[in-house]
C-alpha positions in Angstrom: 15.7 33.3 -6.0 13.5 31.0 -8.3 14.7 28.7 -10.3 15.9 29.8 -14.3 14.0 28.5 -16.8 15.9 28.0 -20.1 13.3 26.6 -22.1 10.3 28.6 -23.3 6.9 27.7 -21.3 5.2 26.3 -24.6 8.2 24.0 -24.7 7.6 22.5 -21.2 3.8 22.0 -21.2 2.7 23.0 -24.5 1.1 26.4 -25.7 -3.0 25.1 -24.3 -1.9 23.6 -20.8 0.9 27.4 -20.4 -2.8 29.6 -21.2 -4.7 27.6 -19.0 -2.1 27.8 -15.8 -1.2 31.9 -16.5 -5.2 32.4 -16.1 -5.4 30.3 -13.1 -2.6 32.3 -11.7 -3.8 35.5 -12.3 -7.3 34.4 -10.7 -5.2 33.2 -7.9 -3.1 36.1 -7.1 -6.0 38.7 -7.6 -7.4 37.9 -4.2 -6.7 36.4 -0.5 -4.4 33.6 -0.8 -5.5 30.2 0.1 -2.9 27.9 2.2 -2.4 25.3 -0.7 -2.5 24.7 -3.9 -2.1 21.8 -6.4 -1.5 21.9 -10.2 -1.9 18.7 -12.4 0.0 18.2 -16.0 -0.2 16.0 -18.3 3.7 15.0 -19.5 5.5 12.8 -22.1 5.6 9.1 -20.2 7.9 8.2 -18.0 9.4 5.6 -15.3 7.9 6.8 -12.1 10.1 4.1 -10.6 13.2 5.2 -12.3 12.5 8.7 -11.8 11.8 8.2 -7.8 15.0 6.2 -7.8 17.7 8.4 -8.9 16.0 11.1 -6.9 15.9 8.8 -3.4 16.1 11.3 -0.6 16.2 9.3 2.8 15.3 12.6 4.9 12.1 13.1 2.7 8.5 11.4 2.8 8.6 9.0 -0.4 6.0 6.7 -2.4 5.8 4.2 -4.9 2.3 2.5 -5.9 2.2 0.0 -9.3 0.2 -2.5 -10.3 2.3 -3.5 -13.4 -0.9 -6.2 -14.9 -2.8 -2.5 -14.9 0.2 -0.3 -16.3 -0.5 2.2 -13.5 1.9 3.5 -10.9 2.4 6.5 -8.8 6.0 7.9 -7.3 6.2 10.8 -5.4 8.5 12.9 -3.3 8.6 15.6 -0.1 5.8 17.1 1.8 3.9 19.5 1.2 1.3 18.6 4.7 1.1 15.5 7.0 -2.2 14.3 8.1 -2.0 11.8 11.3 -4.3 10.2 14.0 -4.3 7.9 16.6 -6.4 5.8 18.5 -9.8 4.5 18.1 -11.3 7.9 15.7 -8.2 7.9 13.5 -10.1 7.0 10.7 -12.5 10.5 11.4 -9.5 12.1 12.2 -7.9 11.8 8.5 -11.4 12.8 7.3 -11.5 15.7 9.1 -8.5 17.1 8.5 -8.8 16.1 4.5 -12.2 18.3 4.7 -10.2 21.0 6.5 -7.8 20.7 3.4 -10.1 20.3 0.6 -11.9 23.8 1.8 -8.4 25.5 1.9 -7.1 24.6 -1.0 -6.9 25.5 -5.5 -6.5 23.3 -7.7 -5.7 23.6 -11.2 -5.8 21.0 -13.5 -4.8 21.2 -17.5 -6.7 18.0 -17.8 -9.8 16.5 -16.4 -8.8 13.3 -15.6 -9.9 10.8 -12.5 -6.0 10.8 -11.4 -6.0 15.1 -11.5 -6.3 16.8 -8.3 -4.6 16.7 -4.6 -3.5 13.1 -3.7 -3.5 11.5 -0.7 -0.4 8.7 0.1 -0.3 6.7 2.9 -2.1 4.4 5.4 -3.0 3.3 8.4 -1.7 0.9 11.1 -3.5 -2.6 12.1 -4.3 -1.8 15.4 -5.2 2.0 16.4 -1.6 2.3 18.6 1.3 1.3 17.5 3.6 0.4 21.0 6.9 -1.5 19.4 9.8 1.2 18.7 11.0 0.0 15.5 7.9 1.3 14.1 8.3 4.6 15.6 8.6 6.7 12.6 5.3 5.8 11.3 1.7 7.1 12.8 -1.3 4.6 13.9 -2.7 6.6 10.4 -0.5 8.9 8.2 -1.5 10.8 5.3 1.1 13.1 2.8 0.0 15.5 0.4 3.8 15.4 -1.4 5.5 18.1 -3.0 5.5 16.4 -6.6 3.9 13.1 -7.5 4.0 11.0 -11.2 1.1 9.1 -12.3 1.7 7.0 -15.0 -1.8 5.7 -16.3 -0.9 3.0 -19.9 0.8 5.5 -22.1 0.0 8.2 -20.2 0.9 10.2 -17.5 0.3 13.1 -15.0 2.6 15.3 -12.9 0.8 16.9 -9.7 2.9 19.6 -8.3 1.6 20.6 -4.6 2.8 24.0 -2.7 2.0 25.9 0.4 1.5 29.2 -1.1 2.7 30.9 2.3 5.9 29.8 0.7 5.5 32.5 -3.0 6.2 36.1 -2.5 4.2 36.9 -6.7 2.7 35.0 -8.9 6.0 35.4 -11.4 7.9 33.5 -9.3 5.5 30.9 -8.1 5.1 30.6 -12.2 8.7 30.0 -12.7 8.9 27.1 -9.8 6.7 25.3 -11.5 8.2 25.7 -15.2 11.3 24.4 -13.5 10.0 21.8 -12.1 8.1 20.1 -14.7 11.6 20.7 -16.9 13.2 18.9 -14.3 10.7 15.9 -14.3 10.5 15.7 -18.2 14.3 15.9 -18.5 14.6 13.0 -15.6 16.9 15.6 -13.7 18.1 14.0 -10.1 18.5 15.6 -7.1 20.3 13.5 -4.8 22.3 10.6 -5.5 22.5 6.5 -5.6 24.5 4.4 -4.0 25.6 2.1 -6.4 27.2 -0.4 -3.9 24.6 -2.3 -3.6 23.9 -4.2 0.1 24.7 -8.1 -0.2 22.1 -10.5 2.8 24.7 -13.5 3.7 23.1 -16.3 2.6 23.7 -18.2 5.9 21.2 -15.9 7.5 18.6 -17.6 6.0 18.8 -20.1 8.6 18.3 -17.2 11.2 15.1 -16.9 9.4 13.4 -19.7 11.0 12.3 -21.3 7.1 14.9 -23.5 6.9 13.5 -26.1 9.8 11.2 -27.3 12.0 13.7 -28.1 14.7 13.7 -24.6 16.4 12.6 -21.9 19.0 10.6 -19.9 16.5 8.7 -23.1 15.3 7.8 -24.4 18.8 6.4 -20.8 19.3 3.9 -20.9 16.4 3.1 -24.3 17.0 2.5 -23.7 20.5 -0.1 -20.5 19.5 -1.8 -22.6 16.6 -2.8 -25.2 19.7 -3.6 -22.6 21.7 -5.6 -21.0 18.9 -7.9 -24.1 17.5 -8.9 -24.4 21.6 -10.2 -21.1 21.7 -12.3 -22.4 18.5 -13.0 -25.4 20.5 -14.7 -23.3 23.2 -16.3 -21.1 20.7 -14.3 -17.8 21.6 -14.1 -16.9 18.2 -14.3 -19.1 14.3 -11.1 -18.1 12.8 -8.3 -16.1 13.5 -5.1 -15.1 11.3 -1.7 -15.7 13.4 1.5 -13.9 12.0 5.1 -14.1 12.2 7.9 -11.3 12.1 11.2 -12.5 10.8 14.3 -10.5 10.9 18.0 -9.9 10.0 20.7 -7.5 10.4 22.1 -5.0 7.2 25.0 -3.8 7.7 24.1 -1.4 5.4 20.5 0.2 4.2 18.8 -2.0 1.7 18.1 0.1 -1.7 13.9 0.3 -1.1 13.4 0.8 -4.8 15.5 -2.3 -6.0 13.4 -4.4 -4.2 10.3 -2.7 -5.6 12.1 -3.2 -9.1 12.4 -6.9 -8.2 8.7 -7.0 -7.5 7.5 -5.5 -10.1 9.3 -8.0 -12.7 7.8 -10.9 -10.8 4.8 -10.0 -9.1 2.9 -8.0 -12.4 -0.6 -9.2 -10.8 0.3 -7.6 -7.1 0.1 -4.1 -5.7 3.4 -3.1 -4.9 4.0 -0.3 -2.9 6.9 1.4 -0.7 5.9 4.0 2.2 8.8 6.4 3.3 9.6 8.2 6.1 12.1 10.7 6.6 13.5 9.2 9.6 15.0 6.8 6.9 12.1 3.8 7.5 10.3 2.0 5.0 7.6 0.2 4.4 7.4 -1.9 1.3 5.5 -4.9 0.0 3.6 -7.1 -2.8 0.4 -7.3 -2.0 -2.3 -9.7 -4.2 -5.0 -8.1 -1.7 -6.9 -5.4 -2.8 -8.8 -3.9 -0.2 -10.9 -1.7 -1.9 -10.6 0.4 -5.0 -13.7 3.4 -5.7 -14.5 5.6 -8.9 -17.9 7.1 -9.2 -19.3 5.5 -6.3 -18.3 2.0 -7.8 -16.2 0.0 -5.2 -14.7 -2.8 -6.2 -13.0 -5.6 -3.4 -12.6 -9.0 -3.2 -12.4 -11.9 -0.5 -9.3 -13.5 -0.7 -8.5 -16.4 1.5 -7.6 -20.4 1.3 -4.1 -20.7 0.2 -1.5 -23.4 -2.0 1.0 -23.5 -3.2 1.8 -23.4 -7.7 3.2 -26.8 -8.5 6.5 -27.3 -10.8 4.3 -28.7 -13.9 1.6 -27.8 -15.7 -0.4 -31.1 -14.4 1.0 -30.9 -11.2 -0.5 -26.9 -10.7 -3.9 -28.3 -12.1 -4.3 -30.7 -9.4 -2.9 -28.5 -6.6 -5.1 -25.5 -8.4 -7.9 -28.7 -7.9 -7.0 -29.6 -4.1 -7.4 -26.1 -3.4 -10.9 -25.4 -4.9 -11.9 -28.7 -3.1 -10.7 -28.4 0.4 -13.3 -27.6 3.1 -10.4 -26.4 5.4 -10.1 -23.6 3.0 -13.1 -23.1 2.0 -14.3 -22.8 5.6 -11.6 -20.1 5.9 -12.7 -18.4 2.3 -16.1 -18.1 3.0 -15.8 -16.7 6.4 -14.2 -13.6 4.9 -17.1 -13.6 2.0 -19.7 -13.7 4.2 -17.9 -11.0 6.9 -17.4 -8.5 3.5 -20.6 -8.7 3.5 -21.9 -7.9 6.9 -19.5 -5.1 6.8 -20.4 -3.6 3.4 -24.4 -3.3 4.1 -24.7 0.1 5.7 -22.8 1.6 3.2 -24.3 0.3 -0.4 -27.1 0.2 -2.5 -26.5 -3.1 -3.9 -23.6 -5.8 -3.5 -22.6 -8.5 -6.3 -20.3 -11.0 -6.2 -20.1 -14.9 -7.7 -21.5 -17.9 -6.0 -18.4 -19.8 -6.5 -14.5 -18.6 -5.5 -12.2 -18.6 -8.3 -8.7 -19.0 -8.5 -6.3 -16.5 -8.5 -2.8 -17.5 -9.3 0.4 -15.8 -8.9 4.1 -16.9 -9.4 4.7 -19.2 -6.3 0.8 -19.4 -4.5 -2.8 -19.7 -5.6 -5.5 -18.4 -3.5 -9.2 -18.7 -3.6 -11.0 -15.5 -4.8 -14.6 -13.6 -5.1 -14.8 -10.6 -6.3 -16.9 -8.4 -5.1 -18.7 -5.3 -6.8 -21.3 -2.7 -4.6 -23.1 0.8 -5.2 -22.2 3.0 -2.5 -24.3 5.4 -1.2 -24.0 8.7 -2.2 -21.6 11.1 0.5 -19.5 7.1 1.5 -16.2 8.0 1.2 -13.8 6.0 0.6 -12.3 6.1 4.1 -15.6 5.3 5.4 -15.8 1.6 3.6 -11.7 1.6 4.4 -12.9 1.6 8.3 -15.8 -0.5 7.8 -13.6 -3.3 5.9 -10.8 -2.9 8.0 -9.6 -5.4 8.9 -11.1 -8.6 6.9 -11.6 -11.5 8.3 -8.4 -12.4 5.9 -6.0 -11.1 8.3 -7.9 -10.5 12.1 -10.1 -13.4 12.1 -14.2 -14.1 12.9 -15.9 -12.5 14.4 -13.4 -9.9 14.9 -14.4 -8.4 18.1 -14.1 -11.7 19.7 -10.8 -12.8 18.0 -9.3 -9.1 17.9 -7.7 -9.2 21.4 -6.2 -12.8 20.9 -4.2 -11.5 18.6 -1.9 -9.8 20.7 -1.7 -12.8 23.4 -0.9 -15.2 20.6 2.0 -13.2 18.2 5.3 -12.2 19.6 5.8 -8.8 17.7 3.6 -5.7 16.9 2.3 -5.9 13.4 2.7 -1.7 13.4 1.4 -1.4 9.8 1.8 -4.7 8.3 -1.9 -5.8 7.1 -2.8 -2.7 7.8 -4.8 -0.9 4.8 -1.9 1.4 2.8 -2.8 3.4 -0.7 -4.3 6.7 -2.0 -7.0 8.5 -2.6 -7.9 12.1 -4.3 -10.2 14.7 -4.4 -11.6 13.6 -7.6 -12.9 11.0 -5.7 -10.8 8.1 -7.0 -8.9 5.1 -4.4 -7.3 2.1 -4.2 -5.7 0.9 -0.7 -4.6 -2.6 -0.9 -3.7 -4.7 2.8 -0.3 -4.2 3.8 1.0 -8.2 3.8 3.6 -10.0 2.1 5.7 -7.0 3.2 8.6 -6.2 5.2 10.2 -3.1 7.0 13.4 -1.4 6.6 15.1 0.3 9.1 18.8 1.2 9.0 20.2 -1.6 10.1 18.0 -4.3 10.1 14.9 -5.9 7.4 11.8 -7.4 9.0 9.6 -9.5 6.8 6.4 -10.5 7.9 3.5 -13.3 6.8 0.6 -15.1 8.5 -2.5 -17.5 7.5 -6.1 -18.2 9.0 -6.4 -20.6 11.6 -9.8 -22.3 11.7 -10.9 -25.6 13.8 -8.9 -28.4 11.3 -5.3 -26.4 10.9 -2.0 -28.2 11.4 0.6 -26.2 12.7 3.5 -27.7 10.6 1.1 -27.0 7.4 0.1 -23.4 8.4 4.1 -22.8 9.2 4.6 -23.9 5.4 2.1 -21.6 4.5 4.2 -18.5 6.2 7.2 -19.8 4.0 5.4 -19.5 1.2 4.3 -16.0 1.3 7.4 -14.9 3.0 9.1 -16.0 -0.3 8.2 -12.6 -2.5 10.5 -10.7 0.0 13.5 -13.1 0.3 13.6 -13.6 -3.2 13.8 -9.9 -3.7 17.2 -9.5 -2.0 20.6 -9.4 -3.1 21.8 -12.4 -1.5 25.8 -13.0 -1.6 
């Protein structure tokens, strides 16, 4: 049976966007059936957040994207298809499956908009396997068309309702469905339900964190990679490479994914927040300041960010740190070897690149980092995977050259980074991305959070300052949970 609709259509979505959607389904129904089909509203604003929240569903695929300094966020919920590859052509194997899909597939759209049309949530994996089992819910590259997803764009905001039309016996009742949902959406109707008891981290397992001291196992570790590490520079193996660490603690309950995204977004307005769910009750989550690469009418925009310290307590003490920073040749060094590798990688793909001579500084709440942005022309036919493949990954978080510092990384770091620096986001089939690196981020499993931060290691680095500079970054996370 489908679901009753007690309000009138022209309540709902308004008399113009009802006419367009009952010719669009009669158009549809008159002939073959295609496999999918998407339909895009606009709708009064809302809290995508809030909205995702009260209808969590741990055995469902769920999404959250915001970057609050941009009002602009995306939630979304349930699978409509799954998209995955693996291995070395996993990048191709997204794009041909999303060609497969776009040539099987109506759309309908009451608006034309650049956030309209089928979207594309998800990401892809640092390396092209993923071996460790506590990532083993999520795909060396995973793509979700979802079953409803809320754009919220400023003061304005889209609903995109996918469905697999194999699923609609007429057009009446596929008509009805989505009357019923877009009620349910406007109303803020939930499906499932929150636990309000909220998980409480003992604050004694911060020293099982390994930030607390110097005087430990963990530390010895890193220091003992970081040595290892400038060698290999010594003997010109590679310039730089970026060295991680995993940290971890038990729950003894799941950790509510979207109150950490709540706590992110109140601090972190400058970041890219974002949450990646799998049904097999896994999460990926983070606060990224790294954007990897966002495209709209073959403009990309990226940036190199790289060189790291930390914000001081004063307004003159921040100047002179914000000063250090912009003066220190270790980080510098490590800045401009992920300008000038940007570069390199972005040539085949452009018409023209622009960026500023000089980094700037880009500030957030507890760390400043040295920035360029950078501006290009692409090509007519890139896609955005394409540059997402070709960027992937910056010299930020893999190192330079990569080929030569890409199998050290491995030999040097104690966990699998599964899909932490990895490139995460959207896209759609208007044509319009963003997909930000996966770091400052942390994953969620049922019974136990890993967090997970690194920094560039070039020929001057001290171990005990580079350790710091994990603390630092692993401090969005910490912060964000609900200590005793």
């Amino acid at each position: 049976m489908s679901p009753q609709v007690s309000l009138s259509a022209d309540q709902i979505i308004g008399d113009k966007q009802n006419n367009l959607l009952e010719d669009f389904l009669d158009e549809l129904f008159s002939g073959t059936l295609p496999k999918f089909a998407t339909f895009s509203f606009t709708v009064e604003t809302i809290d995508p957040l809030a909205y995702l929240e009260i209808n969590w569903q741990n055995d469902q695929f769920q999404y959250y994207w915001e970057h609050p300094a941009d009002t602009f966020a995306i939630a979304a919920q349930g699978t409509v298809q799954t998209i995955t590859g693996n291995g070395p052509e996993r990048f191709q194997q997204i794009q041909t499956a999303v060609d497969t899909i776009e040539n099987s597939i109506k759309e309908f759209s009451a608006v034309n908009h650049r956030y309209d049309g089928t979207i594309f949530l998800g990401g892809f994996s640092f390396f092209d396997v993923i071996a460790n089992n506590n990532w083993k819910s999520f795909e060396p590259a995973s793509f979700t068309i979802p079953k409803w997803a809320i754009i919220k764009d400023g003061k304005y905001s889209i609903v995109t309702l996918g469905v697999e039309l194999s699923h609609w016996d007429d057009r009446e009742q596929l008509y009805r469905y989505l009357l019923a949902q877009l009620k349910k959406i406007q109303n803020g109707d939930h499906i499932g339900t929150i636990d309000t008891k909220k998980t409480q981290i003992s604050s004694s397992n911060l020293s099982e964190l390994g930030t607390a001291s110097l005087n430990n196992g963990e530390y010895h570790r890193w220091e003992s990679s970081i040595r290892e590490a400038k060698q290999l520079i010594a003997d010109n193996e590679f310039d730089k490479i970026v060295l991680a660490r995993q940290v971890s603690i038990p729950a003894s309950k799941s950790i509510i994914p979207t109150e950490l995204l709540n706590n992110f977004r109140k601090q972190y307005t400058n970041c890219y927040n974002f949450l990646v769910h799998q049904p097999e009750n896994a999460t990926f989550l983070g606060t990224t300041p790294e954007r990897l690469g966002s495209i709209s009418q073959q403009r990309l925009q990226t940036e190199a960010l790289a060189g790291s310290m930390r914000r001081g307590q004063t307004a003159t003490e921040d100047s002179l740190l914000e000063e250090h920073l912009a003066e220190s040749s270790k980080n510098i060094s490590e800045h401009n070897f992920v300008v000038k590798d940007i570069k390199e990688r972005l040539r085949p793909l452009t018409r023209s690149i622009n960026l500023n001579g000089r980094p700037e500084i880009k500030k957030l709440s507890n760390v400043q980092h040295l920035s360029t942005p950078i501006r290009a022309e692409l090509k007519k036919d890139v896609h955005i995977l394409d540059v997402i493949e070709q960027l992937h990954p910056t010299s930020a978080v893999g190192g330079y050259p990569w080929e030569k510092a890409a199998p050290y990384i491995n030999k040097l770091e104690t966990f699998d980074r599964g899909w932490y620096a990895g490139p995460v986001g959207w896209f759609n089939s208007s044509g319009t991305a963003t997909f930000a690196v996966g770091i400052r981020s942390g994953l969620l499993t049922e019974n136990n959070i890993s967090f997970f931060a690194g920094c560039g290691i070039v020929a001057d680095s001290n171990p005990k300052t580079e350790w710091e500079e994990t603390n630092l970054k692993l401090k969005p996370m910490l912060s964000a949970l609900p200590y005793d």
